[in-house]
N, C-alpha and C positions, 0 to 999 in steps of 0.2 A: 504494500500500500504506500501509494506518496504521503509526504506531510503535509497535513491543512493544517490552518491556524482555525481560532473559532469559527462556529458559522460553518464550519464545512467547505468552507473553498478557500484558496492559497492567497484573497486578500484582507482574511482577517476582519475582526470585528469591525475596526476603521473604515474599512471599506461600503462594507455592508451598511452603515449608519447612515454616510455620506450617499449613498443610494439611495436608502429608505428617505431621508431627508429633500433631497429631489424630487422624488415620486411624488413627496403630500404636499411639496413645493408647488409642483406641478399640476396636482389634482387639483387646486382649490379653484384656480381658472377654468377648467373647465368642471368642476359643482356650479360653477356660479353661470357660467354663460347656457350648460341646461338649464339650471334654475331659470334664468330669464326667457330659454325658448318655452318652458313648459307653461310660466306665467302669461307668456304672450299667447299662447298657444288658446288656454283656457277664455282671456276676453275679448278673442276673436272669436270663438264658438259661441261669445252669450247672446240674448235675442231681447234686446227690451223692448217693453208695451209698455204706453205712454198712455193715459187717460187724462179728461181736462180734470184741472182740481179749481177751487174756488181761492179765490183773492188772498182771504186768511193761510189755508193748507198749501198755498205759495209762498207764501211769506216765510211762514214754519222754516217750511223748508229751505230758504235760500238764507235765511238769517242760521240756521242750522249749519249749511253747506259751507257757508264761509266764515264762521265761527271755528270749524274744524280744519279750514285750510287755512287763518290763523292761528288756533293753537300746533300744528305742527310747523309751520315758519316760524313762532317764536321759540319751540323748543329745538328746532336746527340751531336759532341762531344763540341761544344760550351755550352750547358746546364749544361752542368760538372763545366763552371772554370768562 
């Protein structure tokens, strides 16, 4: 039998780490860019139905709508300062 260092092949632990360390280097780019096909993927398949709503259940709603897209621009921009 030849000599192996750990790990079972002739580059030793080091080697092997420096590997595995690239690999999840490497994976995390592509998790992320499936992640993003599979999110895109899903709200291109959705189908919305619109009905009229009344003056009030308009309001509701857009003071809602941009309430929420306020509180997530001020907590982007709290992370900054």
């Amino acid at each position: 039998m030849g000599s192996t260092r750990a790990g079972g092949t002739p580059g030793g632990l080091g080697q092997f780490l420096v590997g595995f360390v690239l690999a999840v280097a490497g994976g995390r780019p592509l998790l992320m860019a499936g992640s993003a096909i599979v999110f895109v993927g899903v709200i291109a398949g959705l189908q919305a139905h619109f009905r009229l709503a009344g003056l009030f259940n308009a309001l509701a709603m857009l003071v809602l709508l941009f309430g929420g897209i306020g509180l997530i621009a001020r907590s982007l921009r709290a992370q900054g300062g």
